[in-house]
N, C-alpha and C positions, 0 to 999 in steps of 0.2 A: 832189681827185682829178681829174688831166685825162681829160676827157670824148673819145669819139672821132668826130670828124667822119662825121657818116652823112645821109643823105637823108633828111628829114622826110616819110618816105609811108606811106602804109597798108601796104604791098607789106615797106616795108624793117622796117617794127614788127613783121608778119607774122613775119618771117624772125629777128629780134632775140630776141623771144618761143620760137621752136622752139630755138634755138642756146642762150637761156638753160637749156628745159627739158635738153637734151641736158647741157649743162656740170653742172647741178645732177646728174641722173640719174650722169655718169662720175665727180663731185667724192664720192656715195655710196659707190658702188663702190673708188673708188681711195683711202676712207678704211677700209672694209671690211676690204679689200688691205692696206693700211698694221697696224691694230690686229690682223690675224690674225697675221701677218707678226714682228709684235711678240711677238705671243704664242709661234710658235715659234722665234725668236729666246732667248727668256728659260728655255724648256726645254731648248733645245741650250747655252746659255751656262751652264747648272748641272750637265748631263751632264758638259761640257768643264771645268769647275772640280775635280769631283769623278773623273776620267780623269788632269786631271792633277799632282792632289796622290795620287794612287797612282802616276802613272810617276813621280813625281820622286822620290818615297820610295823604289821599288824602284831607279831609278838611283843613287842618292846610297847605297845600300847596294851596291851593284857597285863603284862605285868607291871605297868604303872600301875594300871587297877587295879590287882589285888594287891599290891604295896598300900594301896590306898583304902581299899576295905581290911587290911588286917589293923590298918591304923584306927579303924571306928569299930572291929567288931573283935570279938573275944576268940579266944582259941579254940574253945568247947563250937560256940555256934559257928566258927569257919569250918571247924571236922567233921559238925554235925551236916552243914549244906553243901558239903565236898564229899561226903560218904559215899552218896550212888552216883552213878556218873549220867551226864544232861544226853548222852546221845552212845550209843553202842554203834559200830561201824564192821560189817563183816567184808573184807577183802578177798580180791580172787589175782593171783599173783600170776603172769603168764610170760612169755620172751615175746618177743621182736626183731628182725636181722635187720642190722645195717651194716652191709658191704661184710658181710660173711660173719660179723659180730654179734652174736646173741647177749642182746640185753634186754634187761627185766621189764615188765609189763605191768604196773599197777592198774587195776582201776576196783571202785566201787562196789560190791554187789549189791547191797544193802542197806540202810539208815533205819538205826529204829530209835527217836528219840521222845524222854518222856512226856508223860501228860503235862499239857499244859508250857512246854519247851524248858520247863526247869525241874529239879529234880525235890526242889525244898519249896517252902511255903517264903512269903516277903515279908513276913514280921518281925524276924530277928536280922535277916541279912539288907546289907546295901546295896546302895544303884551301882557302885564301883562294882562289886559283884558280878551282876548280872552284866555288867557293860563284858568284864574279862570272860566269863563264858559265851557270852555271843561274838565274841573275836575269836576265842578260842574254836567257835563251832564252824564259822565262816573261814577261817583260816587253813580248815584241814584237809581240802581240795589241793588247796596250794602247795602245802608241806609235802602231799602224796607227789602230785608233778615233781613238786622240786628233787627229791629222794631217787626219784626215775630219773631226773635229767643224770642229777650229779653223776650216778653210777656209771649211767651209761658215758657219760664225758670221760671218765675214768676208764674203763673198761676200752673206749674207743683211745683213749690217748697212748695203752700200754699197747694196742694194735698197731698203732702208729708207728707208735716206737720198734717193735719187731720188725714189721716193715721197711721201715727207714734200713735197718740193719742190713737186712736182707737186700735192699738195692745196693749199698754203700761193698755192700763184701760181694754183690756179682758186679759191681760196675769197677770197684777200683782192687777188687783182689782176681776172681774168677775167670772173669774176661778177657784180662792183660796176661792173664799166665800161660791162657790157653792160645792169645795171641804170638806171643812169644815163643810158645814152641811149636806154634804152625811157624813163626818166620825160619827159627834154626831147621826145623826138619826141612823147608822150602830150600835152605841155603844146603843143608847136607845132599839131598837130593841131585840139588845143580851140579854139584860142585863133583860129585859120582857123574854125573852125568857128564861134564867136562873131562873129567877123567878117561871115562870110557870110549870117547870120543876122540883124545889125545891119544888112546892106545890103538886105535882103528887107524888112524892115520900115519901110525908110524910105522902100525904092519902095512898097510897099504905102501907105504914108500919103501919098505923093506923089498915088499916084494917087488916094487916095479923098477928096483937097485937089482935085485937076484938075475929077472926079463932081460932087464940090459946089455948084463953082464951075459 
């Protein structure tokens, strides 16, 4: 591991040692961050499993049905009983945080649907018809969840992923460099120190050779 050129002083070891404790102290934290993170990641990702083997079931049963009314009914009277739509839906779109991650907020404000729960009259159209719009119209709570989940799974997962980064490069890059040059400055230190110490005592014998004499 390359070492990083620093000043062999008391002052800079001083300052090497707070920066470690800080990096230790955030590399805590931002594994904390990570493993909670994780955890609502693995609740929203089984919500969104189980949201969306019910929409797809209720989709894939819509569209048997109108597979199945376009088989009985004519092009003109499918356009004509598909022209207005069975229910108008105004949305309010807002955020949410989880673990410092802002994601989207569907919900509801509105339903305004027409007279009568359909938009056409039943003389020209089929029961498959109507069965596909009333999956369609019960379905669309779900679809809105679902859209919410997915995102935010998404959203949480590339947090994740930064995160993870972020501990992997203070615990195995950040940490060890800065340990490594508290241990050399530690060993320069000594080793001055040793030295200093070897010269004190040689003038000490110097002189108490001079007394002697």
């Amino acid at each position: 591991m390359a070492t990083q050129r620093v000043n062999p002083t008391r002052m800079e070891l001083t300052r090497l040692k707070k920066r470690r404790a800080t990096a230790v102290r955030g590399h805590k934290l931002l594994k904390d961050k990570r493993d909670e993170m994780v955890r609502r990641f693995v609740i929203l990702a089984r919500e969104n499993k189980a949201l969306r083997e019910r929409v797809e079931k209720q989709l894939s049963q819509a569209l048997y049905d109108f597979m199945l009314a376009r088989a009985v009914m004519s092009d003109d009277a499918m356009a004509q009983a598909l022209m207005v739509p069975a229910r108008q839906v105004e949305l309010e779109l807002g955020e949410k945080n989880i673990m410092s991650v802002d994601v989207p907020a569907i919900s509801v404000r509105s339903i305004r649907t027409a007279e009568g729960g359909t938009p056409y009259g039943f003389a020209f159209t089929s029961a498959e018809l109507d069965g596909a719009i009333a999956t369609l119209s019960d379905v669309l709570p779900d679809l809105l969840k679902l859209a919410e989940a997915e995102k935010a799974c998404n959203m949480l997962a590339d947090e994740i992923e930064k995160t993870r980064r972020r501990v992997n490069a203070l615990e195995y890059v950040l940490i060890p460099q800065m340990e490594e040059s508290i241990r050399v400055i530690t060993m320069k230190l000594e080793e001055n120190e040793r030295g200093n110490l070897t010269r004190l005592m040689k003038t000490k014998d110097m002189i108490a050779a001079r007394n002697a004499q």
